[in-house]
mmCIF entry with sequence, helices, sheets and N, C-alpha, C, O atoms, coordinates in Angstrom:
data_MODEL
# 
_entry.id   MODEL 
# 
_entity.id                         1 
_entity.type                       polymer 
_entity.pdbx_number_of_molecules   1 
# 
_entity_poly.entity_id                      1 
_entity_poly.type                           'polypeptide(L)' 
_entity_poly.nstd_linkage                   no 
_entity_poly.nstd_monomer                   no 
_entity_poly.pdbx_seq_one_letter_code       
;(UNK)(UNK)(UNK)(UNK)(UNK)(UNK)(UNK)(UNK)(UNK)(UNK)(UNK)(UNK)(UNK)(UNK)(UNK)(UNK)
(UNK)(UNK)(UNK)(UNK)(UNK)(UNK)(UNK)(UNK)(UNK)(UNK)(UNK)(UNK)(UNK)(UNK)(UNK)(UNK)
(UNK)(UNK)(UNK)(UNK)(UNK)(UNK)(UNK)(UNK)(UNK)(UNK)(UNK)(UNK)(UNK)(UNK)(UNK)(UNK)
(UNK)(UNK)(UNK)(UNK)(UNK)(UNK)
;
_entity_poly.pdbx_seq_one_letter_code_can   XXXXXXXXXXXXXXXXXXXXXXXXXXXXXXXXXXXXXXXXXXXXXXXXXXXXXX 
_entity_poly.pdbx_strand_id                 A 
# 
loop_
_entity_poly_seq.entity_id 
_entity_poly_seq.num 
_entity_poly_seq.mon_id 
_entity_poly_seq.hetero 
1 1  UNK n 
1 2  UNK n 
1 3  UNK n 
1 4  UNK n 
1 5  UNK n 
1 6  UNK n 
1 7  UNK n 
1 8  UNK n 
1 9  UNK n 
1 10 UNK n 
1 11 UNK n 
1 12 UNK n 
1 13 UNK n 
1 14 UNK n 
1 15 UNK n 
1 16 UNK n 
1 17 UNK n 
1 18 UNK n 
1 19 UNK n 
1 20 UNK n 
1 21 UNK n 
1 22 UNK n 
1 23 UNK n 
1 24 UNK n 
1 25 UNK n 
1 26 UNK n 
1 27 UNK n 
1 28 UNK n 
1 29 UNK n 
1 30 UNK n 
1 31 UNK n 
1 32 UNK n 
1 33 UNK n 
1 34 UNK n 
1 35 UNK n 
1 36 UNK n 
1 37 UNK n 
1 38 UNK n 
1 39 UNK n 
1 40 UNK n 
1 41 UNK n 
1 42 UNK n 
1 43 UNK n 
1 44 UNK n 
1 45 UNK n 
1 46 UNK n 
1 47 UNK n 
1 48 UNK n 
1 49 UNK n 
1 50 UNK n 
1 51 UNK n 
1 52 UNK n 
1 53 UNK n 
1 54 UNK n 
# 
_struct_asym.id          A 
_struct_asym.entity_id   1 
# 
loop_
_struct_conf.conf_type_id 
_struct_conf.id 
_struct_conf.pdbx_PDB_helix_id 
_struct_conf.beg_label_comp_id 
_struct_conf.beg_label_asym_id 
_struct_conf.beg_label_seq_id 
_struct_conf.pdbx_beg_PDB_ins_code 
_struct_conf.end_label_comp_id 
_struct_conf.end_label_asym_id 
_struct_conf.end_label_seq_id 
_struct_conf.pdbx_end_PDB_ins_code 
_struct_conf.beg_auth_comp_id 
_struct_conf.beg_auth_asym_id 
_struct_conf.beg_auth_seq_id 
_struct_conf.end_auth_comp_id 
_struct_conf.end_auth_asym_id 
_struct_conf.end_auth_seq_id 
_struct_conf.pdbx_PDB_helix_class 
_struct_conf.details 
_struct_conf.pdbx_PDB_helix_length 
HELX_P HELX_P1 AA1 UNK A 3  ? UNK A 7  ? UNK A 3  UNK A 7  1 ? 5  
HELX_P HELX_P2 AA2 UNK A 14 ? UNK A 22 ? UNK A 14 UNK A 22 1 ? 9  
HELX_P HELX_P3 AA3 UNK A 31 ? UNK A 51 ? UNK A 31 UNK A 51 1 ? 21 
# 
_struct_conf_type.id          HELX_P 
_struct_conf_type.criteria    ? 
_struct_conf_type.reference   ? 
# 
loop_
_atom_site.group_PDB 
_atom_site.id 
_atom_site.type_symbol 
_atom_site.label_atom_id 
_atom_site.label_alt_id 
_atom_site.label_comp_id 
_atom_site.label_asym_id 
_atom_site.label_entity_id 
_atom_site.label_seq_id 
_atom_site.pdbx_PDB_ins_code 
_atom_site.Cartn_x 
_atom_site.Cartn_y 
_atom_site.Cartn_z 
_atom_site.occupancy 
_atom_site.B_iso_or_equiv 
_atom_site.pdbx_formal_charge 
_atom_site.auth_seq_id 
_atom_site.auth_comp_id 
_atom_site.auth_asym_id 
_atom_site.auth_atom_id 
_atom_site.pdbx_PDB_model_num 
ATOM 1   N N  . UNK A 1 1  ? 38.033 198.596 58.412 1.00 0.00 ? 1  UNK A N  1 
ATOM 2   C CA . UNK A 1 1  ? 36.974 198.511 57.416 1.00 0.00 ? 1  UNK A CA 1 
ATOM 3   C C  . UNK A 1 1  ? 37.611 198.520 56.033 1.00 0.00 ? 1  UNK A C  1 
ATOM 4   O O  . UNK A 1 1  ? 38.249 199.495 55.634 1.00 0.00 ? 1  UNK A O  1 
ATOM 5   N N  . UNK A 1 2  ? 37.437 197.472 55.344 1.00 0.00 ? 2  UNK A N  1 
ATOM 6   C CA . UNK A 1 2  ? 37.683 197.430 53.951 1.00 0.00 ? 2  UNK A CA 1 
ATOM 7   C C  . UNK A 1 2  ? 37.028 198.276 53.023 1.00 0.00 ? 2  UNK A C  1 
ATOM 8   O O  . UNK A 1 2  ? 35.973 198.786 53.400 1.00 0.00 ? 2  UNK A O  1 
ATOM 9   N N  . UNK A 1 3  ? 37.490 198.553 51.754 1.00 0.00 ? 3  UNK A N  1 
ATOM 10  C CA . UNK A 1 3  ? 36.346 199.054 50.842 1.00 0.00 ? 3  UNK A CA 1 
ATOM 11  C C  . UNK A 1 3  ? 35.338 198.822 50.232 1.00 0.00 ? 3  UNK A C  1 
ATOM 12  O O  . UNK A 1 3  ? 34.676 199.672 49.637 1.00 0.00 ? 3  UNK A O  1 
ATOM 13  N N  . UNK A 1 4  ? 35.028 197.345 50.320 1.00 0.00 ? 4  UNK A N  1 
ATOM 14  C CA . UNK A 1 4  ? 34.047 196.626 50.276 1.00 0.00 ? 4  UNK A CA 1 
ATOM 15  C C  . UNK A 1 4  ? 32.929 197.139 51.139 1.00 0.00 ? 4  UNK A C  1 
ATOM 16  O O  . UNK A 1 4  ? 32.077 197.843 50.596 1.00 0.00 ? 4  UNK A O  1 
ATOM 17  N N  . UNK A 1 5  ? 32.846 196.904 52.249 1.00 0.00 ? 5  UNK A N  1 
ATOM 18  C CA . UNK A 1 5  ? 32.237 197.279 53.317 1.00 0.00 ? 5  UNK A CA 1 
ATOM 19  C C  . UNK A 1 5  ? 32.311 198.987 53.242 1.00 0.00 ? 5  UNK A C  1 
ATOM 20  O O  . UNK A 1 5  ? 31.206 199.292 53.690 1.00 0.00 ? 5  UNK A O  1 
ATOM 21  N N  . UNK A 1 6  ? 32.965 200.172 52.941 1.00 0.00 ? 6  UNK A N  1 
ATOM 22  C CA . UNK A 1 6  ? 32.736 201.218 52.784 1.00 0.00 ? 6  UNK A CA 1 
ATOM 23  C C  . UNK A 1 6  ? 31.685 201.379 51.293 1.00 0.00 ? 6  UNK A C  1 
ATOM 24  O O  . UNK A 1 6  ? 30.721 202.145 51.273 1.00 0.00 ? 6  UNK A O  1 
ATOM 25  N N  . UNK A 1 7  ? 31.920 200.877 50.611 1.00 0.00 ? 7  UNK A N  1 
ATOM 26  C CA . UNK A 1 7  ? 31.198 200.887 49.617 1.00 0.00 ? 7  UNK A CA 1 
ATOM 27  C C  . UNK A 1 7  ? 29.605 200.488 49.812 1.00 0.00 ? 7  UNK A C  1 
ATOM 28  O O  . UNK A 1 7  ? 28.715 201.326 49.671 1.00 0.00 ? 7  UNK A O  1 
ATOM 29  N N  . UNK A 1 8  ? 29.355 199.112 50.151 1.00 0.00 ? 8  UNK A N  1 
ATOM 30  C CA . UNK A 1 8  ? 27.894 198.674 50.733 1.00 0.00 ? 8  UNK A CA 1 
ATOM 31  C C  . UNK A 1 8  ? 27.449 199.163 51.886 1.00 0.00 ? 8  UNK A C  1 
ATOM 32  O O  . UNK A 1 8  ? 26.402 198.586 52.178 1.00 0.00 ? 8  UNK A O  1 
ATOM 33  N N  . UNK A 1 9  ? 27.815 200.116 52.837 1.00 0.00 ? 9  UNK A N  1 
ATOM 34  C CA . UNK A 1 9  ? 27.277 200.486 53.836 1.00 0.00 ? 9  UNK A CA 1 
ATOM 35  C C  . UNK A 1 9  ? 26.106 201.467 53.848 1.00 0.00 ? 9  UNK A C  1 
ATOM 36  O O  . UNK A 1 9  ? 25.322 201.511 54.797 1.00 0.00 ? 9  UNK A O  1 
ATOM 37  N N  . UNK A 1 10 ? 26.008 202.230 52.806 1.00 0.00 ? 10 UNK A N  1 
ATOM 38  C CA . UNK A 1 10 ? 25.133 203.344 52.703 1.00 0.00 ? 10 UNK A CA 1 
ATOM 39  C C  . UNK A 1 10 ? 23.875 202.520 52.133 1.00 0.00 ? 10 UNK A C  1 
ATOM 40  O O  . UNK A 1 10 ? 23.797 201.453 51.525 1.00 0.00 ? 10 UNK A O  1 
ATOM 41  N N  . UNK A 1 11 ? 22.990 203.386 52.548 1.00 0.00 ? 11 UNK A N  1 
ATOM 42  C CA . UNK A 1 11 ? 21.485 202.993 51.754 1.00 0.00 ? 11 UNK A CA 1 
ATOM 43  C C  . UNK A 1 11 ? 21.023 202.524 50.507 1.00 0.00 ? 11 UNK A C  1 
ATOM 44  O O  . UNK A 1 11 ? 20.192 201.686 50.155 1.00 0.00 ? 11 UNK A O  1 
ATOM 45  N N  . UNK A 1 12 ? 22.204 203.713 49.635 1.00 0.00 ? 12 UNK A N  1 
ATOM 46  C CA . UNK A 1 12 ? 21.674 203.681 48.627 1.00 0.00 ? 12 UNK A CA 1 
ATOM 47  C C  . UNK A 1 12 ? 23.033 202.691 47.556 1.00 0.00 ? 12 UNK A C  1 
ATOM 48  O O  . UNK A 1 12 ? 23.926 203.518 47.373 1.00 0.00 ? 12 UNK A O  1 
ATOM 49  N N  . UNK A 1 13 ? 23.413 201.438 46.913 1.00 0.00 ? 13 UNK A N  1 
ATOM 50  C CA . UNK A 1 13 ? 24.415 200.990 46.327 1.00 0.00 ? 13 UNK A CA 1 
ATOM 51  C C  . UNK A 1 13 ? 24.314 201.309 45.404 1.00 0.00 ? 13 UNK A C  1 
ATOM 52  O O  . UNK A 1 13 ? 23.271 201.731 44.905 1.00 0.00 ? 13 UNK A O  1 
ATOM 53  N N  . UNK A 1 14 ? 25.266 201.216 44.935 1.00 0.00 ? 14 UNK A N  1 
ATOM 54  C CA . UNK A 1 14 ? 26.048 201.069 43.645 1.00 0.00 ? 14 UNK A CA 1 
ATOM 55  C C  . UNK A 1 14 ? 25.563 201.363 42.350 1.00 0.00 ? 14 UNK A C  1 
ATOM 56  O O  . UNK A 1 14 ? 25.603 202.303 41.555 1.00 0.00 ? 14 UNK A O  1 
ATOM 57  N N  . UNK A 1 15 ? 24.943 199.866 42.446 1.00 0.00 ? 15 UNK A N  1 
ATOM 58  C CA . UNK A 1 15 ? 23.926 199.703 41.271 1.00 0.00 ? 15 UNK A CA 1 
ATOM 59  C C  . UNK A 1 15 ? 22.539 200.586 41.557 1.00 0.00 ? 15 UNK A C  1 
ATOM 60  O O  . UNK A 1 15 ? 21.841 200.941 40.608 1.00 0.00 ? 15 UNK A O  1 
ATOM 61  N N  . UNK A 1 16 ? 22.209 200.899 42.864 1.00 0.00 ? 16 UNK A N  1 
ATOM 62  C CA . UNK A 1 16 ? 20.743 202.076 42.671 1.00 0.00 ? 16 UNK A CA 1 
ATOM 63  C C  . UNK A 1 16 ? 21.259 203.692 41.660 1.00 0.00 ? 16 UNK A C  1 
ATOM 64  O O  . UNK A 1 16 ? 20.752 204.208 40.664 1.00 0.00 ? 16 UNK A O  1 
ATOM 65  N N  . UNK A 1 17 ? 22.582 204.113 42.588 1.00 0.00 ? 17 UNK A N  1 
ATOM 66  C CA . UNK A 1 17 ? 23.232 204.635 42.332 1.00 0.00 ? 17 UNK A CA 1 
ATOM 67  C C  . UNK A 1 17 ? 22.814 205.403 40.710 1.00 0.00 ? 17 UNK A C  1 
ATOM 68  O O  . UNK A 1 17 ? 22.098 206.323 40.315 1.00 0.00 ? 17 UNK A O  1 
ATOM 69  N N  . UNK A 1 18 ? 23.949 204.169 39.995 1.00 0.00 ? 18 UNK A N  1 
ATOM 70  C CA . UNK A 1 18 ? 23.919 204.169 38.412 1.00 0.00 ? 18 UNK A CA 1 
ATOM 71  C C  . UNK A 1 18 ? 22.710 204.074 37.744 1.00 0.00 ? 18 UNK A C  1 
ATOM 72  O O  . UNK A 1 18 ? 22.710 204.365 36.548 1.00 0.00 ? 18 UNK A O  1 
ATOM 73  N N  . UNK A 1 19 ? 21.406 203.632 38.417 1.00 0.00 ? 19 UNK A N  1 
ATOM 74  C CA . UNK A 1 19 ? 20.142 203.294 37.735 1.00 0.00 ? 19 UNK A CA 1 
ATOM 75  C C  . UNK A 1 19 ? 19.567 205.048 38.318 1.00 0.00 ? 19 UNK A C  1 
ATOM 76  O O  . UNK A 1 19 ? 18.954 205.829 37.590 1.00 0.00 ? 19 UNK A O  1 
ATOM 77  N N  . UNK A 1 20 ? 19.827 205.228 39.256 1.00 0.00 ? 20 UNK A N  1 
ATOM 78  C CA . UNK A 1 20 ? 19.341 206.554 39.554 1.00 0.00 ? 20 UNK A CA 1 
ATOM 79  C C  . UNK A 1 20 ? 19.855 208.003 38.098 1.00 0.00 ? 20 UNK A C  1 
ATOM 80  O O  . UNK A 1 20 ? 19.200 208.804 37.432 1.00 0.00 ? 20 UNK A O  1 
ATOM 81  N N  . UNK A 1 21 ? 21.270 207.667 38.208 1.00 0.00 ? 21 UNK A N  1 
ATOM 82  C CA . UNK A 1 21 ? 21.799 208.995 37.536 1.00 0.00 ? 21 UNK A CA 1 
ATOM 83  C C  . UNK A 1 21 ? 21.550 208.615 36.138 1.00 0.00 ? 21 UNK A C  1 
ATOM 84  O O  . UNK A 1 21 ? 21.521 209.566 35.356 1.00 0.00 ? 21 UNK A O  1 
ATOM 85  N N  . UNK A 1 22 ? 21.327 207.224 35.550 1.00 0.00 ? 22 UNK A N  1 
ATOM 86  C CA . UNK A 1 22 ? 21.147 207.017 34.157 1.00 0.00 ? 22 UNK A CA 1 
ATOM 87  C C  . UNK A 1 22 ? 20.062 207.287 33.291 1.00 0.00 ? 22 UNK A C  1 
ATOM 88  O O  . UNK A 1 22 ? 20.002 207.619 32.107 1.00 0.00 ? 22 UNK A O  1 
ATOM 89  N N  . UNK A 1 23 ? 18.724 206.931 34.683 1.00 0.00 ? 23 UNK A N  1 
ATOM 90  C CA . UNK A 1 23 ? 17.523 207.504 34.160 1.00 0.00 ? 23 UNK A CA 1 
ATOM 91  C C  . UNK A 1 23 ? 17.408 209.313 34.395 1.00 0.00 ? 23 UNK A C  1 
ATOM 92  O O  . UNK A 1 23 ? 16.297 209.839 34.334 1.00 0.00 ? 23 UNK A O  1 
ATOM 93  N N  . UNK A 1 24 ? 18.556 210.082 34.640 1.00 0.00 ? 24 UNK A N  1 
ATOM 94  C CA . UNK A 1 24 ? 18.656 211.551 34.317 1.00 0.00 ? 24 UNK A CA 1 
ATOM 95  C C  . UNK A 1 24 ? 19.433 211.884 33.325 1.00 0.00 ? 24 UNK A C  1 
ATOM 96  O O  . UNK A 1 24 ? 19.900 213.002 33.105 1.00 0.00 ? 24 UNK A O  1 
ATOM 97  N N  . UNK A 1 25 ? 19.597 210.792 32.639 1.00 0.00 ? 25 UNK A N  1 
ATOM 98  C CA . UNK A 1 25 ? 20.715 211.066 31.344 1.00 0.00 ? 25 UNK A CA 1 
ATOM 99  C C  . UNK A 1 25 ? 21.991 211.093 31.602 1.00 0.00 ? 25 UNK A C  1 
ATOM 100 O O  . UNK A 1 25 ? 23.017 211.435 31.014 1.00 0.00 ? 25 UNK A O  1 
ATOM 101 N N  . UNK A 1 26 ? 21.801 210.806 32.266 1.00 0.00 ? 26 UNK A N  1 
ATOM 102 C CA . UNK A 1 26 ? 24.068 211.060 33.218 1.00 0.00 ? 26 UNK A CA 1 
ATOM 103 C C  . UNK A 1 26 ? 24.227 209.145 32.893 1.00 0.00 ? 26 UNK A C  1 
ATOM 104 O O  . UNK A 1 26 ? 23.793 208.333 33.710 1.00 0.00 ? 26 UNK A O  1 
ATOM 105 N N  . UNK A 1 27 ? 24.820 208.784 31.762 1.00 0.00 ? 27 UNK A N  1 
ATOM 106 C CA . UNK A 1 27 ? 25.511 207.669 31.562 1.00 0.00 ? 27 UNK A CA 1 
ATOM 107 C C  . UNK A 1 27 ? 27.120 207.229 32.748 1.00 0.00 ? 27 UNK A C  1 
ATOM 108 O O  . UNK A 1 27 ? 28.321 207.499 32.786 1.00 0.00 ? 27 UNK A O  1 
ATOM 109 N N  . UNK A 1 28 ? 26.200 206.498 33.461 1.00 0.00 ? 28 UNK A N  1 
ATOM 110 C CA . UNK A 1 28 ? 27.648 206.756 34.454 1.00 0.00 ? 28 UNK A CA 1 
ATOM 111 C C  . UNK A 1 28 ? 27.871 204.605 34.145 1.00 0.00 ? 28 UNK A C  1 
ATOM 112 O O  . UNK A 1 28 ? 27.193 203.812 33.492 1.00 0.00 ? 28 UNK A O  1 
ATOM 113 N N  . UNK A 1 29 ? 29.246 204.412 35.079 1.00 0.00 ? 29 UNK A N  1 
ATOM 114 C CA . UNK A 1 29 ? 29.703 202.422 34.521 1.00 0.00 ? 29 UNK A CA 1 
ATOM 115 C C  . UNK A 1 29 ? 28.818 202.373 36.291 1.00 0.00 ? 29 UNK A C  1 
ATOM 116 O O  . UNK A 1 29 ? 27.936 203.096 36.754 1.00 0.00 ? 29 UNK A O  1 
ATOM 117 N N  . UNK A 1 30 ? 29.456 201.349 36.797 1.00 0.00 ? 30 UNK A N  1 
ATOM 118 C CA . UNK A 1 30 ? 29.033 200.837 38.036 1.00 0.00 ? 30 UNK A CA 1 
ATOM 119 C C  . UNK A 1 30 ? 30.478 201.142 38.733 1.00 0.00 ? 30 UNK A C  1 
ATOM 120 O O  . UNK A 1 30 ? 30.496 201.073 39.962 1.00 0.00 ? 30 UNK A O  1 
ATOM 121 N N  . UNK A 1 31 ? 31.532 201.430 38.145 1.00 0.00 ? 31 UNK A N  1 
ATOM 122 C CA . UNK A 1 31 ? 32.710 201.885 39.051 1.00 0.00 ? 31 UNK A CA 1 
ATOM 123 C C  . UNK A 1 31 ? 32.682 202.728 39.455 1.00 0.00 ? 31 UNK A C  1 
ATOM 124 O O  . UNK A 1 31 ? 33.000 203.027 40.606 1.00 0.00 ? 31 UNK A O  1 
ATOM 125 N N  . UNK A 1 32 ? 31.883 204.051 37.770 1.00 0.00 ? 32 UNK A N  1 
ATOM 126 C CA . UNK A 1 32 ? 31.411 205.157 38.536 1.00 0.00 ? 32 UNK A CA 1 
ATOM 127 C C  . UNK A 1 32 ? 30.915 205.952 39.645 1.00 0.00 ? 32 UNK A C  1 
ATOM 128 O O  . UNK A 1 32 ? 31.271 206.989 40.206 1.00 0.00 ? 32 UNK A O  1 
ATOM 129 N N  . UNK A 1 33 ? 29.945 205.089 39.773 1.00 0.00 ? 33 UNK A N  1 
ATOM 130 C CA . UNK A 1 33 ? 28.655 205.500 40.225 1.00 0.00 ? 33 UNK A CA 1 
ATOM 131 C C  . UNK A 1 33 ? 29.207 205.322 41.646 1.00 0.00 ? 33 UNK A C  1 
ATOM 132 O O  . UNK A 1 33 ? 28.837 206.068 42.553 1.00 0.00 ? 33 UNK A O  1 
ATOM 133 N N  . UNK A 1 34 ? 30.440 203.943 41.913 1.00 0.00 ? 34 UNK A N  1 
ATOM 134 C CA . UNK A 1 34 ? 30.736 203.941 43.045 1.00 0.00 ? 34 UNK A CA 1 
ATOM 135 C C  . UNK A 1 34 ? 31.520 205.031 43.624 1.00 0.00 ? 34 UNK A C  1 
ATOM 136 O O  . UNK A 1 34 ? 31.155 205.631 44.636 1.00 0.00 ? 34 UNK A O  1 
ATOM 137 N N  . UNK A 1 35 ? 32.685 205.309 42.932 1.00 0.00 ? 35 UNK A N  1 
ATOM 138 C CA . UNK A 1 35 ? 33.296 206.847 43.221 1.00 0.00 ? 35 UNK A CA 1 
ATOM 139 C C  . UNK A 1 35 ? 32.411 207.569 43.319 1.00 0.00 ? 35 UNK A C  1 
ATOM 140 O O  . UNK A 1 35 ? 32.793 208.185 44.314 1.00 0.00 ? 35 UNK A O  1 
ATOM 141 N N  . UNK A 1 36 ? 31.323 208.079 43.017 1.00 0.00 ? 36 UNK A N  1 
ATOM 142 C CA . UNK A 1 36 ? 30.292 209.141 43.558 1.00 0.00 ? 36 UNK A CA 1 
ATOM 143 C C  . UNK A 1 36 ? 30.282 209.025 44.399 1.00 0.00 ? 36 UNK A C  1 
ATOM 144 O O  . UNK A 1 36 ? 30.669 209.816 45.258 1.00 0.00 ? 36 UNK A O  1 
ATOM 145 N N  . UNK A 1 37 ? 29.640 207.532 44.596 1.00 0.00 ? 37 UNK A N  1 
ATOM 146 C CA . UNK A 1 37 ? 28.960 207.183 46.271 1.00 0.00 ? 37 UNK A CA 1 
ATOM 147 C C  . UNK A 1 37 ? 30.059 207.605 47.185 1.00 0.00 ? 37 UNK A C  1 
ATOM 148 O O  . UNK A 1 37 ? 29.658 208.164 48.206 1.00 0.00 ? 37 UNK A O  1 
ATOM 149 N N  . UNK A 1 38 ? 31.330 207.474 47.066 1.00 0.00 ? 38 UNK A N  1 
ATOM 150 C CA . UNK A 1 38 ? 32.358 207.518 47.658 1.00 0.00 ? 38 UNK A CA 1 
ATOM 151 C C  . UNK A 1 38 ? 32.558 209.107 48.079 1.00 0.00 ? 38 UNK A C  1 
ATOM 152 O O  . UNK A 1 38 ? 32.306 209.748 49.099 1.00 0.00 ? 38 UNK A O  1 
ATOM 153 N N  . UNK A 1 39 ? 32.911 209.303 47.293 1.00 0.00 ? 39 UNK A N  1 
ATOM 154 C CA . UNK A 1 39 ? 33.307 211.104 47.015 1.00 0.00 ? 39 UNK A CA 1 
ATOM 155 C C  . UNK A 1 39 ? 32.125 211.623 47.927 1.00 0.00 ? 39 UNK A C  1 
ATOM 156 O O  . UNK A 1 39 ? 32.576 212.137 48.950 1.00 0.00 ? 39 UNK A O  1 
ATOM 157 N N  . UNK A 1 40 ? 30.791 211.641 47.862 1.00 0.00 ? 40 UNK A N  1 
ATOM 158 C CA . UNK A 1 40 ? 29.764 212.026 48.144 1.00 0.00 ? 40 UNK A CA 1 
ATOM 159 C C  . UNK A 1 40 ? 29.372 211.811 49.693 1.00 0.00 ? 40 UNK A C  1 
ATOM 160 O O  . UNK A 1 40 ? 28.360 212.276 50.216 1.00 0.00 ? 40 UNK A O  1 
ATOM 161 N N  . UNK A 1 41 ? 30.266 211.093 50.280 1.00 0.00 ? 41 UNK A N  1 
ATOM 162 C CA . UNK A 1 41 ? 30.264 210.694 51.768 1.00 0.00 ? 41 UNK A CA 1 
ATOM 163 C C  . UNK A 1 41 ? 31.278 211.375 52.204 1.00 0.00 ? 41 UNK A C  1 
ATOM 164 O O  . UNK A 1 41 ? 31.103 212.234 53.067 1.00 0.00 ? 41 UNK A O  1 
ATOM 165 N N  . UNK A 1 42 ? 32.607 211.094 51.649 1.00 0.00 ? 42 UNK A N  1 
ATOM 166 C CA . UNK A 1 42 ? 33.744 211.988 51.972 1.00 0.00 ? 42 UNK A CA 1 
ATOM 167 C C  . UNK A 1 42 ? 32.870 213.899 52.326 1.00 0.00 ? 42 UNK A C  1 
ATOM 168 O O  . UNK A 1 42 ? 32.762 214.656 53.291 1.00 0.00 ? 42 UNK A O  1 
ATOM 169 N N  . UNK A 1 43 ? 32.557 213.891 51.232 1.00 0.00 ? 43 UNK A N  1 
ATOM 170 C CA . UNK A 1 43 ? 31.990 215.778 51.464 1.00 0.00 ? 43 UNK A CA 1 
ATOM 171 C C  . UNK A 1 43 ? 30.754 215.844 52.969 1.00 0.00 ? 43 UNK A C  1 
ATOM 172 O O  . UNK A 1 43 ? 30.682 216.561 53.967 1.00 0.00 ? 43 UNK A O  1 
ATOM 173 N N  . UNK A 1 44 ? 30.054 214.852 52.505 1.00 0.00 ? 44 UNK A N  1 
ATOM 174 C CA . UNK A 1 44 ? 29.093 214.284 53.820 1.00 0.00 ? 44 UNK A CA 1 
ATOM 175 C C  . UNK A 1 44 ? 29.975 214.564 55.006 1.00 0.00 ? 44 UNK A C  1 
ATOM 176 O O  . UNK A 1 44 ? 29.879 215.681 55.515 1.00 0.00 ? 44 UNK A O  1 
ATOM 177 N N  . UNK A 1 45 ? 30.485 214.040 55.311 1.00 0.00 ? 45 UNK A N  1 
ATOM 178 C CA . UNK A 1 45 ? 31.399 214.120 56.590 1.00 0.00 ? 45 UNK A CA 1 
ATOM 179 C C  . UNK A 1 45 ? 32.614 215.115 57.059 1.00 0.00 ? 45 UNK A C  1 
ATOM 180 O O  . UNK A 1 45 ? 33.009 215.328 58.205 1.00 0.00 ? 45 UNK A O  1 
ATOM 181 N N  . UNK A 1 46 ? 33.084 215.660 55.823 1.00 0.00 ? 46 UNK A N  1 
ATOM 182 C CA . UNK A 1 46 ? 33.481 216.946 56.058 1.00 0.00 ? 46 UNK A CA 1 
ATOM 183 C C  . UNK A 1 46 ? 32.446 217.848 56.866 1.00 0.00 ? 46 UNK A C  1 
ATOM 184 O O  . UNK A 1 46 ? 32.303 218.096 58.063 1.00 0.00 ? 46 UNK A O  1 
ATOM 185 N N  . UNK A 1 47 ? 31.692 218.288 55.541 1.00 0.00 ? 47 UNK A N  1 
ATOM 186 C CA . UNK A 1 47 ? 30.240 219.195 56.448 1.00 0.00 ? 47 UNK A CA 1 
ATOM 187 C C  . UNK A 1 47 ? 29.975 219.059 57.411 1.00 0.00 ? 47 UNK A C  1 
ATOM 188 O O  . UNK A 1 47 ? 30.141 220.053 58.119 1.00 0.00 ? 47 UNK A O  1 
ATOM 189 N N  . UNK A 1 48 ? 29.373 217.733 58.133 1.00 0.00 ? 48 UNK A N  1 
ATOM 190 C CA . UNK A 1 48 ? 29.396 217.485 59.142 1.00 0.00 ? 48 UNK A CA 1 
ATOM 191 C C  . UNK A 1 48 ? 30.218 217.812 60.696 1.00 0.00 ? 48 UNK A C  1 
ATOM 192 O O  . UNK A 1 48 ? 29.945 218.204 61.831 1.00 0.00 ? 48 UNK A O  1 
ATOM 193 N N  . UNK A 1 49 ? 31.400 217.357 59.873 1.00 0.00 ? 49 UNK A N  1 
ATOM 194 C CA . UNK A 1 49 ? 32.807 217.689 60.943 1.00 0.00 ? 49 UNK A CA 1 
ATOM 195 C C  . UNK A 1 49 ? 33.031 219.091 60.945 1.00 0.00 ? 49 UNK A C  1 
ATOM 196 O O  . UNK A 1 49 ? 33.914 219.504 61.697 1.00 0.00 ? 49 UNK A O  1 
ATOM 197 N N  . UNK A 1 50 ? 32.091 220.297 59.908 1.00 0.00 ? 50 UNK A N  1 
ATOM 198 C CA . UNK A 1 50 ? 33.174 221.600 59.714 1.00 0.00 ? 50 UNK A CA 1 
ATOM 199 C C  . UNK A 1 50 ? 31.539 221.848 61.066 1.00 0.00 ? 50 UNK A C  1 
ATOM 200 O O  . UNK A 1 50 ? 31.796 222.337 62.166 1.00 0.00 ? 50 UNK A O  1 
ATOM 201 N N  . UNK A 1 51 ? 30.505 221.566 60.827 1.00 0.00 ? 51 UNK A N  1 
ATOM 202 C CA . UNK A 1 51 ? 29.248 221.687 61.359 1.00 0.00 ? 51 UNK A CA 1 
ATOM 203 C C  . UNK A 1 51 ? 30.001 221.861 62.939 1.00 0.00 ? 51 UNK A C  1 
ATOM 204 O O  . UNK A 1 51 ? 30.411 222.880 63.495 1.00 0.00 ? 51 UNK A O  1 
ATOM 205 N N  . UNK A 1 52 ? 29.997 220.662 63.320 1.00 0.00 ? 52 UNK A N  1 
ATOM 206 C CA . UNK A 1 52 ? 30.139 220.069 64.662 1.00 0.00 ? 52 UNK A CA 1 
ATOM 207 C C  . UNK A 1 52 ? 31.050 220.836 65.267 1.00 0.00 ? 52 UNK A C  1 
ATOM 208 O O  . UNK A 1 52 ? 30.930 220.780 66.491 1.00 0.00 ? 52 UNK A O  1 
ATOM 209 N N  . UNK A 1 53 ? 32.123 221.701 64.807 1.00 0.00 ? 53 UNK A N  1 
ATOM 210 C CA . UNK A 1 53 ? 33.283 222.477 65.202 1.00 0.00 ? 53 UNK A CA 1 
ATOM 211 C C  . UNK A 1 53 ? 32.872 224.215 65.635 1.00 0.00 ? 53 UNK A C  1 
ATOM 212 O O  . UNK A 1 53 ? 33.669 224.949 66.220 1.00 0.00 ? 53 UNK A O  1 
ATOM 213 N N  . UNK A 1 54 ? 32.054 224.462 65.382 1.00 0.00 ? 54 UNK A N  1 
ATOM 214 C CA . UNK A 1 54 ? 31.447 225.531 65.217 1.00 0.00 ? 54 UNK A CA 1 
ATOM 215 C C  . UNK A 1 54 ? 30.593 225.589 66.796 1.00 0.00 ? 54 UNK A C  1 
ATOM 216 O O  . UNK A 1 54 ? 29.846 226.532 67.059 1.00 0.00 ? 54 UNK A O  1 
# 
């Protein structure tokens, strides 16, 4: 899987993303917003994985 495809896979892209956090005053670019998305799955799946171990 490319990062392309890690990037567009979730529900919510990119651009919802940045339109989401901008209308809360959080000025984020569209690269941003993608590292969130990113970062924000990474922790997703930790939790998950610390969940599932238990």
């Amino acid at each position: 899987m490319d990062n392309e495809d890690e990037i567009n896979r979730g529900k919510i892209t990119p651009e919802k993303a940045m339109q989401m956090l901008n209308s809360e005053g959080m000025n984020v670019t569209i690269e941003e917003a993608t590292e969130i998305l990113l970062f924000l799955r990474k922790i997703a799946h930790a939790v998950v994985s610390k969940f599932l171990e238990s």
